[in-house]
BAVEXRO-257418 format. One record per residue (C-alpha): residue in three letters; y, x, z; residue number from 1. Coordinates in Angstrom, 2 decimals, decimal comma. Layout:
BEGIN
@type=Ala; Y=Y; X=X; Z=Z; seq=NUM
...
end
This chain:
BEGIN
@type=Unk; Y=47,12; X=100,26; Z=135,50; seq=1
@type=Unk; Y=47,41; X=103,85; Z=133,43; seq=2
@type=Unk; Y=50,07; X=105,84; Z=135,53; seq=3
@type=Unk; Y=52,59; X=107,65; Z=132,85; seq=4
@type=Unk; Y=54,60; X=110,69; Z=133,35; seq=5
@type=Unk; Y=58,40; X=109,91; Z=133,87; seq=6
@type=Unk; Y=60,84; X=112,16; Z=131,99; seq=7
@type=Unk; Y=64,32; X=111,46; Z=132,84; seq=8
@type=Unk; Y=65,53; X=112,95; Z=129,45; seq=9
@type=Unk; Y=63,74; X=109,62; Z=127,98; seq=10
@type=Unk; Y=64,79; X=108,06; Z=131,10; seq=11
@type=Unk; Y=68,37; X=108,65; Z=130,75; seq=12
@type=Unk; Y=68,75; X=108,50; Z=126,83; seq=13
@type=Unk; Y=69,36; X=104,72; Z=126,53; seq=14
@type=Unk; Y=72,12; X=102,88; Z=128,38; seq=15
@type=Unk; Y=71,40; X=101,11; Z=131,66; seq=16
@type=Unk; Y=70,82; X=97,82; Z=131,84; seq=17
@type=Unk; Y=73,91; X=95,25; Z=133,40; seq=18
@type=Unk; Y=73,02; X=94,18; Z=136,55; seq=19
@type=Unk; Y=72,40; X=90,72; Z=134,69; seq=20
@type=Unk; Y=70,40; X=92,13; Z=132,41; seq=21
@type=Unk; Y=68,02; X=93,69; Z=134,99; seq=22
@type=Unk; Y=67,89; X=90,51; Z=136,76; seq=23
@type=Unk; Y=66,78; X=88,35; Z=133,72; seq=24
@type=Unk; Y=64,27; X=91,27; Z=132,46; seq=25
@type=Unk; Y=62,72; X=91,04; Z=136,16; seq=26
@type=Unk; Y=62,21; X=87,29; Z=135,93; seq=27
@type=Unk; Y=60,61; X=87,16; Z=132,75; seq=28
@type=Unk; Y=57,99; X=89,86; Z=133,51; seq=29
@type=Unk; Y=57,53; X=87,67; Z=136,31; seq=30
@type=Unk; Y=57,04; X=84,46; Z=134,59; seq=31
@type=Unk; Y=55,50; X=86,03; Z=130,81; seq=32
@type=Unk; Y=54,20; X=89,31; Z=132,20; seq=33
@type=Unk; Y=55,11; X=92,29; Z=130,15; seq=34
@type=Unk; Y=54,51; X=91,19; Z=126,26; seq=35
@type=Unk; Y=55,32; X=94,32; Z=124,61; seq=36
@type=Unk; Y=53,22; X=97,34; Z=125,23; seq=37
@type=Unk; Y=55,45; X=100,60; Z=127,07; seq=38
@type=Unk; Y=55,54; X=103,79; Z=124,27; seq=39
@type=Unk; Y=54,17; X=106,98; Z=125,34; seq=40
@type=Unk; Y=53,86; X=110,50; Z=124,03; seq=41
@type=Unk; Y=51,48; X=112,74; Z=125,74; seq=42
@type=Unk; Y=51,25; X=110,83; Z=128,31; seq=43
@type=Unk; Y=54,73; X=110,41; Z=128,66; seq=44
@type=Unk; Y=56,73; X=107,07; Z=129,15; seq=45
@type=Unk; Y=58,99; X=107,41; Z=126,25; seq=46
@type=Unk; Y=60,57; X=103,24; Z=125,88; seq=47
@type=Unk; Y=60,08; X=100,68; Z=128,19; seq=48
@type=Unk; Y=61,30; X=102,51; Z=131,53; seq=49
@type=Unk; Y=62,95; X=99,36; Z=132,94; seq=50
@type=Unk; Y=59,84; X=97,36; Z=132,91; seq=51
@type=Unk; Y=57,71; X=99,95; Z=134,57; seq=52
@type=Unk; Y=59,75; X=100,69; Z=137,44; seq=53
@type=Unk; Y=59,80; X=96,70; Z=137,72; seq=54
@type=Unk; Y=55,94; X=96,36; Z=137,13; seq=55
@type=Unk; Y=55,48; X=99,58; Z=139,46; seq=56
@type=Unk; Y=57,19; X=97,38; Z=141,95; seq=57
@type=Unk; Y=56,11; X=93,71; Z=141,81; seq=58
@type=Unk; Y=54,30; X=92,19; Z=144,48; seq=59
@type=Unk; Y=51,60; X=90,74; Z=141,98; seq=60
@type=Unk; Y=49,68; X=92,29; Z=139,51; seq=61
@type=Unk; Y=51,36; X=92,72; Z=136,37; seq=62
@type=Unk; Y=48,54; X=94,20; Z=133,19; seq=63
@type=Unk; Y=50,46; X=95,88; Z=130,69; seq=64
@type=Unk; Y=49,31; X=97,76; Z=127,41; seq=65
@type=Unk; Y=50,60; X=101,38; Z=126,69; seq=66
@type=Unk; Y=50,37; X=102,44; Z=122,86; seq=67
@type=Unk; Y=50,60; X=106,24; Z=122,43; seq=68
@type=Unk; Y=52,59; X=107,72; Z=119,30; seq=69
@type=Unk; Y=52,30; X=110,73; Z=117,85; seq=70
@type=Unk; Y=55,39; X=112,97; Z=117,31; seq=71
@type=Unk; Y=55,64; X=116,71; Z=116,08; seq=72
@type=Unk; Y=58,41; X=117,36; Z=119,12; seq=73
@type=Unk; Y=59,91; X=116,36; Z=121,99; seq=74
@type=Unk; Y=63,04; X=115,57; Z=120,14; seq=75
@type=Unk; Y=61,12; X=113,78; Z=117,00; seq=76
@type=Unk; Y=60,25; X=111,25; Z=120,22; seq=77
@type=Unk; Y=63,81; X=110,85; Z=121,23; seq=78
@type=Unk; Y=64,92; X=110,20; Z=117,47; seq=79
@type=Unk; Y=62,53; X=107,45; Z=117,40; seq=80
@type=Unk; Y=63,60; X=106,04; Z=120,61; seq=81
@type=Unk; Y=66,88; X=105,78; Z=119,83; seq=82
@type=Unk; Y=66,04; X=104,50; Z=116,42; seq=83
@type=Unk; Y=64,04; X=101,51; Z=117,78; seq=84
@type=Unk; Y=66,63; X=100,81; Z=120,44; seq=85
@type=Unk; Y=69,37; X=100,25; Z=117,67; seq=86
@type=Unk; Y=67,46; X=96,84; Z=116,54; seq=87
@type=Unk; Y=66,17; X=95,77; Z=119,80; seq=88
@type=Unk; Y=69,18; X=94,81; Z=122,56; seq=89
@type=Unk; Y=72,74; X=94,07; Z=122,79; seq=90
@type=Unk; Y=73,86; X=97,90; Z=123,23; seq=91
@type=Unk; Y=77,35; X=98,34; Z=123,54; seq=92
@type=Unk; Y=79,88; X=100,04; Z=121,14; seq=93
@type=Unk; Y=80,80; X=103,16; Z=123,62; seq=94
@type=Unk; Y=76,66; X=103,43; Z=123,74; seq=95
@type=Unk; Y=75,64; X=103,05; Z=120,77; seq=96
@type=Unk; Y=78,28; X=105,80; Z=119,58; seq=97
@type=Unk; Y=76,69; X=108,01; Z=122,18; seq=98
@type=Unk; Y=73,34; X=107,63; Z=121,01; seq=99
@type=Unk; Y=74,06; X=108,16; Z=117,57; seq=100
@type=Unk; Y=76,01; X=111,37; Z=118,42; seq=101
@type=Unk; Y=72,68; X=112,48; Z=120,33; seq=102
@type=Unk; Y=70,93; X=111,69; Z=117,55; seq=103
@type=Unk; Y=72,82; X=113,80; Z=115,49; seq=104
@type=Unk; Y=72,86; X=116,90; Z=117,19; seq=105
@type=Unk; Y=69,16; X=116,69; Z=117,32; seq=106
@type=Unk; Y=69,24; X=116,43; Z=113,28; seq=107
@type=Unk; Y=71,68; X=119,30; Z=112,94; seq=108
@type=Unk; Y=69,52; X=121,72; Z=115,43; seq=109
@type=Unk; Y=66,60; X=120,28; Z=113,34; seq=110
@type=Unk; Y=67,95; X=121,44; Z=109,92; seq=111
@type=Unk; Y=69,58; X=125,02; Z=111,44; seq=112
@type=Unk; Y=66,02; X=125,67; Z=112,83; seq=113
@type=Unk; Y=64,47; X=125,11; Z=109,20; seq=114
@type=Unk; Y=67,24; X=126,81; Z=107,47; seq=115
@type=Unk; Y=66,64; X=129,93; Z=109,63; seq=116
@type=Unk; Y=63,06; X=130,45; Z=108,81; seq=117
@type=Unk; Y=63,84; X=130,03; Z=105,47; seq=118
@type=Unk; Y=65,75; X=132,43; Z=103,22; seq=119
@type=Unk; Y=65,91; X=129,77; Z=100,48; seq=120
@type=Unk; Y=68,00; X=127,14; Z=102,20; seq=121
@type=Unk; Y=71,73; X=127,66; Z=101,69; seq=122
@type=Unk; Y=72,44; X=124,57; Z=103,29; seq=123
@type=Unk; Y=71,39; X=122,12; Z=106,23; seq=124
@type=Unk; Y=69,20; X=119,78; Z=104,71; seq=125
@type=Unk; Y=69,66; X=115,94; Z=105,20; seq=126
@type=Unk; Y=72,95; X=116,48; Z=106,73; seq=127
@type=Unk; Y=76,50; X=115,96; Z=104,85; seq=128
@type=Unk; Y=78,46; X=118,18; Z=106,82; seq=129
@type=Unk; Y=80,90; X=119,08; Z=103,92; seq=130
@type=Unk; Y=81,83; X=115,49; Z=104,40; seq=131
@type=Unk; Y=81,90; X=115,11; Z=108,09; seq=132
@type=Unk; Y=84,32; X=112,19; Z=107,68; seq=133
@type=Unk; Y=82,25; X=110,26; Z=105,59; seq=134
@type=Unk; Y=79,31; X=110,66; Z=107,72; seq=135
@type=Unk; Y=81,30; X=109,59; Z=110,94; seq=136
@type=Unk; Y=82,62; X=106,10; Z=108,61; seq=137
@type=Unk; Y=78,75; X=105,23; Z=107,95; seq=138
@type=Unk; Y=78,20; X=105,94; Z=111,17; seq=139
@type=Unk; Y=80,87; X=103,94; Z=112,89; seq=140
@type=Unk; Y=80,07; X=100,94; Z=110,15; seq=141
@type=Unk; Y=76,24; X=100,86; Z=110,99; seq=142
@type=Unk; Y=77,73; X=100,21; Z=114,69; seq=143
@type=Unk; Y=80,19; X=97,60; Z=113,43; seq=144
@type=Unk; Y=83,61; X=99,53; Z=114,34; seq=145
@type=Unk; Y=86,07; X=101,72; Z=112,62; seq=146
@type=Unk; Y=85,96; X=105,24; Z=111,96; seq=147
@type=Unk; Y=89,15; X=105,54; Z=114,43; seq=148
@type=Unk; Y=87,66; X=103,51; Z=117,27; seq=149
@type=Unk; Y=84,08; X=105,53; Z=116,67; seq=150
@type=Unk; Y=86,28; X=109,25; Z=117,73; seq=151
@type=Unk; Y=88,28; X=107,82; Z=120,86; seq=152
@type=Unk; Y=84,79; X=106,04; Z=122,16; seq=153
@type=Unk; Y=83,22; X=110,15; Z=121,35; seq=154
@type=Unk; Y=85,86; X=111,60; Z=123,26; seq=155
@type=Unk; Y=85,38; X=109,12; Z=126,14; seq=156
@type=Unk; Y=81,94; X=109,56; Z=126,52; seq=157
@type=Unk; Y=82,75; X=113,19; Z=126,21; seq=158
@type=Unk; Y=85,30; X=113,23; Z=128,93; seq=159
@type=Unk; Y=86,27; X=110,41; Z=130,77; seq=160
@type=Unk; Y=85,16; X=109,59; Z=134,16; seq=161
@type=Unk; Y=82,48; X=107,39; Z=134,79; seq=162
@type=Unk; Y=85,01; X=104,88; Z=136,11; seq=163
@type=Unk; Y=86,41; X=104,94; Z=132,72; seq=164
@type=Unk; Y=83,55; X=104,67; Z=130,16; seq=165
@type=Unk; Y=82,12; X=101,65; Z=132,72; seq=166
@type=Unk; Y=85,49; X=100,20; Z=132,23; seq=167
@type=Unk; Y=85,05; X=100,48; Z=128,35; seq=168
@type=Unk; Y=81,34; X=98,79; Z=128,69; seq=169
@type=Unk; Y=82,58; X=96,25; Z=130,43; seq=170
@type=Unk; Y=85,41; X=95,12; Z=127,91; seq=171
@type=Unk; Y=88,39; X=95,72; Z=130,54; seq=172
@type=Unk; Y=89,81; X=98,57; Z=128,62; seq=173
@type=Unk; Y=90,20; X=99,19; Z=125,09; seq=174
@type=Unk; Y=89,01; X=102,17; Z=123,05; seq=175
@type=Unk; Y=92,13; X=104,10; Z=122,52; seq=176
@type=Unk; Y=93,41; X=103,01; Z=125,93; seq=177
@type=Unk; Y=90,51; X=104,89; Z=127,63; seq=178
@type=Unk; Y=90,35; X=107,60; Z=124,98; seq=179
@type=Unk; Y=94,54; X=108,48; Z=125,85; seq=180
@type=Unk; Y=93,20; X=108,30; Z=129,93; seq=181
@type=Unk; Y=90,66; X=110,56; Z=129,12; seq=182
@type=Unk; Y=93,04; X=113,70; Z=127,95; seq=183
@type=Unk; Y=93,96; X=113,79; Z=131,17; seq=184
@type=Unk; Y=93,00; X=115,59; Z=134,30; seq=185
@type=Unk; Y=89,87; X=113,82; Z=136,29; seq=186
@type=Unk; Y=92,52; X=113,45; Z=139,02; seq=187
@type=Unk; Y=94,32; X=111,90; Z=137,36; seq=188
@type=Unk; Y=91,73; X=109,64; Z=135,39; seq=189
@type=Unk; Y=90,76; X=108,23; Z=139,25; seq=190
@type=Unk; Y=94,42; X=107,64; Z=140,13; seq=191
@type=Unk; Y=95,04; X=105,40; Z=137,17; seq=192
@type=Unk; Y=91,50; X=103,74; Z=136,57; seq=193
@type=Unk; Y=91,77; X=102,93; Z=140,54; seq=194
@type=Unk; Y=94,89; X=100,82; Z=139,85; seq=195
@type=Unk; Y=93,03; X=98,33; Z=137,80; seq=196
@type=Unk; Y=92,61; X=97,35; Z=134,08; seq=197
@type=Unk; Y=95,90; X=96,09; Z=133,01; seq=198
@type=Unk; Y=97,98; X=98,63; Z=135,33; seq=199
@type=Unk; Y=95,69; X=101,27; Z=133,58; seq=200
@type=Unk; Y=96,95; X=99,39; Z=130,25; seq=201
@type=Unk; Y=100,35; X=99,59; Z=131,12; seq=202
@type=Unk; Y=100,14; X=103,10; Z=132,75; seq=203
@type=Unk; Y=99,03; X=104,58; Z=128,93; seq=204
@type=Unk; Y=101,53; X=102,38; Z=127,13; seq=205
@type=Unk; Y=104,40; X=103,56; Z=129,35; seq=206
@type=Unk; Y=103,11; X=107,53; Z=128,94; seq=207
@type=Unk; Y=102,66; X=107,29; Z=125,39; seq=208
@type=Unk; Y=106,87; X=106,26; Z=125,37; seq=209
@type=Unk; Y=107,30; X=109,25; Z=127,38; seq=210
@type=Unk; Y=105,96; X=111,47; Z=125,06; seq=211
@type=Unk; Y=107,66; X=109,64; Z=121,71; seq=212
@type=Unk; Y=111,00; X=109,93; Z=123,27; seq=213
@type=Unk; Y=110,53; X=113,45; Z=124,13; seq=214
@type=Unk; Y=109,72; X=114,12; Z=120,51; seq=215
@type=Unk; Y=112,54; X=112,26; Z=118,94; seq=216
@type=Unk; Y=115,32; X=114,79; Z=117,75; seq=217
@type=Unk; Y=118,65; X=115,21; Z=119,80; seq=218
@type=Unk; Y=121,60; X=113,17; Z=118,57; seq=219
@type=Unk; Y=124,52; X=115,22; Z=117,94; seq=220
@type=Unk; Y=127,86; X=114,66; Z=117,00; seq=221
@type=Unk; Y=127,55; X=117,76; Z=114,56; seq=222
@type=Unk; Y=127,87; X=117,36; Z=110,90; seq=223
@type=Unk; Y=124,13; X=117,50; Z=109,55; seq=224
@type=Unk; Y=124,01; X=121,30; Z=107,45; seq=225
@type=Unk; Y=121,75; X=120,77; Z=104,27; seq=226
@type=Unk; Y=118,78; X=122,63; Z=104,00; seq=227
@type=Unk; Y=119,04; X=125,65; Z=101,33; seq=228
@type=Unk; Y=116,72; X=124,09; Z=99,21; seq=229
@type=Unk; Y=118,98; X=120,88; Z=98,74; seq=230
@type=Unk; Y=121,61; X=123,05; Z=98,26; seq=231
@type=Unk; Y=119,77; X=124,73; Z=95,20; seq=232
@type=Unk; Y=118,71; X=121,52; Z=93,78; seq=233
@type=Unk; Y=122,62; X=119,83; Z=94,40; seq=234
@type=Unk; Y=123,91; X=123,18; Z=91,84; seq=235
@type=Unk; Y=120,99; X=122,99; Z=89,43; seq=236
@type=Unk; Y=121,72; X=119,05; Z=89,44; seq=237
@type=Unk; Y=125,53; X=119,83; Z=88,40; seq=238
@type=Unk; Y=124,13; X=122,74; Z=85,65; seq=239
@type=Unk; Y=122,04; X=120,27; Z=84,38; seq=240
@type=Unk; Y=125,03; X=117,63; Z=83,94; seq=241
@type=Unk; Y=127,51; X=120,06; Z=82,14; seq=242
@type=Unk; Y=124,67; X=121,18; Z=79,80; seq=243
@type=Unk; Y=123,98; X=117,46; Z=78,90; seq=244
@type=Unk; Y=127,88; X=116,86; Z=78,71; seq=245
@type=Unk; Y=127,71; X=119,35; Z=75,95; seq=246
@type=Unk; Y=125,47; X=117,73; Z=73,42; seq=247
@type=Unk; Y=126,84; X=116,00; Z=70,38; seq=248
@type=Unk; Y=126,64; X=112,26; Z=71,11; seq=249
@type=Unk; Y=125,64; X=112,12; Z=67,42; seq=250
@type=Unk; Y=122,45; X=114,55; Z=68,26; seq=251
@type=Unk; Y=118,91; X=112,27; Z=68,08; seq=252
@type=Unk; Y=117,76; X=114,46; Z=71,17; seq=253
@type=Unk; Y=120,46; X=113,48; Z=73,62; seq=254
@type=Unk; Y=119,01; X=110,10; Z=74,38; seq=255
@type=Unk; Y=115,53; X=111,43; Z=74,91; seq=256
@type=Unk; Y=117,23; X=113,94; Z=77,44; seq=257
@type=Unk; Y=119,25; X=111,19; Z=79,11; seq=258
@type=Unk; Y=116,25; X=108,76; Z=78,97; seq=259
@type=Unk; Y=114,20; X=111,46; Z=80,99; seq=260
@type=Unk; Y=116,57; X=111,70; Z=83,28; seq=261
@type=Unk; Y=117,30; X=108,15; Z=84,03; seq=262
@type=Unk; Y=113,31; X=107,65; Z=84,49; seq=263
@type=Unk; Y=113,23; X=110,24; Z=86,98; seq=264
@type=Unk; Y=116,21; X=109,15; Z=88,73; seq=265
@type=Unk; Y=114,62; X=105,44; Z=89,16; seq=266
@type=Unk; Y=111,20; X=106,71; Z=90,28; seq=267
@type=Unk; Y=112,70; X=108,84; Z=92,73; seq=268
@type=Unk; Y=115,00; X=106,23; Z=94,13; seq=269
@type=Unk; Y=112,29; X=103,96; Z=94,39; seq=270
@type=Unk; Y=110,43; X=106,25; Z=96,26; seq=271
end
């Protein structure tokens, strides 16, 4: 068997399999052998890591074929890694959105790198980054979720515990619930994930009606004082009655006036 180099940034840029997952992978190499051939670059292990460490450490002899690709960079590799990995397995939402962050940062540094050696380039090709909402909505509906759910499951993976983001995997915790746990100090975090899923749930629900009611305004007894600018419009409102109390009810233009005035009235109510 060909030995391959192990890389843990490969190593560590897909998800980890569930314990399930590893178990049922194990038993079919056992029973099939290993079907697909492991992708290397260089002589590097670039997909296929769970199979070799299970191959490396089967009891029985296990043959398995190694196809080398060809990649300009390191980070062309990972692109394609991550690319292949989006139609292969049942990734998760909070993973998926990880990868395809990763894979966008290696796009952007891509494109600044090109820009920079050439004076010509006014932009960064390829990427939409005038539009960096629109690019996050493909993204998010390529993964199945909305744009909304796409930045709290960013800002988990950013910084949440691992407690947290395992707890998002897993399906115990929603998006935003983890995303509102993950503002908060790492102390914190452990405190509250420690308590369980639905004390976690309740934990957020019961903060986030904390901070409402501490943003409502005070009830006073006071008379409410109008702003200055109602009070401008309340005198221009009572100019603009006398003036149209002093047009001939015989002139043609008074019912245009009054007309315009009644239409803006109803939109406005409506409103």
């Amino acid at each position: 068997m060909r030995l391959l180099m192990i890389d843990p940034e490969f190593e560590n840029l897909l998800p980890p399999l569930s314990k399930e997952e590893f178990i049922n992978l194990k038993k079919s190499l056992n029973r099939d052998g290993c079907r697909d051939a492991l992708i290397a670059w260089n002589g590097t292990l670039i997909d296929g890591h769970n199979r070799y460490r299970i191959i490396e450490n089967m009891k029985k002899h296990c043959h398995y074929d190694v196809k080398e690709m060809a990649f300009e960079s390191k980070e062309d590799a990972m692109v394609w890694v991550i690319d292949n990995q989006n139609t292969r397995r049942n990734i998760r939402p909070i993973d998926l959105v990880k990868m395809k962050e990763k894979k966008y940062d290696i796009l952007q540094r891509q494109a600044k790198e090109r820009q920079g050696a050439r004076t010509d380039l006014n932009i960064v090709e390829n990427l939409p980054q005038s539009e960096p909402g629109k690019t996050r909505d493909k993204a998010a509906a390529e993964i199945g979720i909305s744009g909304k759910t796409y930045d709290a499951l960013v800002k988990v993976n950013k910084k949440a515990i691992p407690e947290v983001v395992e707890a998002v995997r897993g399906k115990r915790i929603g998006a935003s619930t983890a995303a509102k746990i993950a503002e908060m100090p790492k102390e914190k975090q452990v405190e509250i994930i420690s308590k369980g899923p639905k004390s976690a749930i309740q934990e957020v629900k019961k903060m986030a009606k904390q901070q409402e009611d501490k943003q409502k305004p005070v009830q006073t007894n006071e008379p409410t004082k109008a702003s200055p600018i109602v009070s401008w419009a309340m005198d221009f409102a009572e100019m603009a009655i006398s003036q149209l109390e002093r047009i001939n009810k015989k002139d043609p233009k008074r019912a245009e006036a009054l007309n315009r005035v009644a239409s803006w009235i109803s939109k406005n109510l409506k409103e």
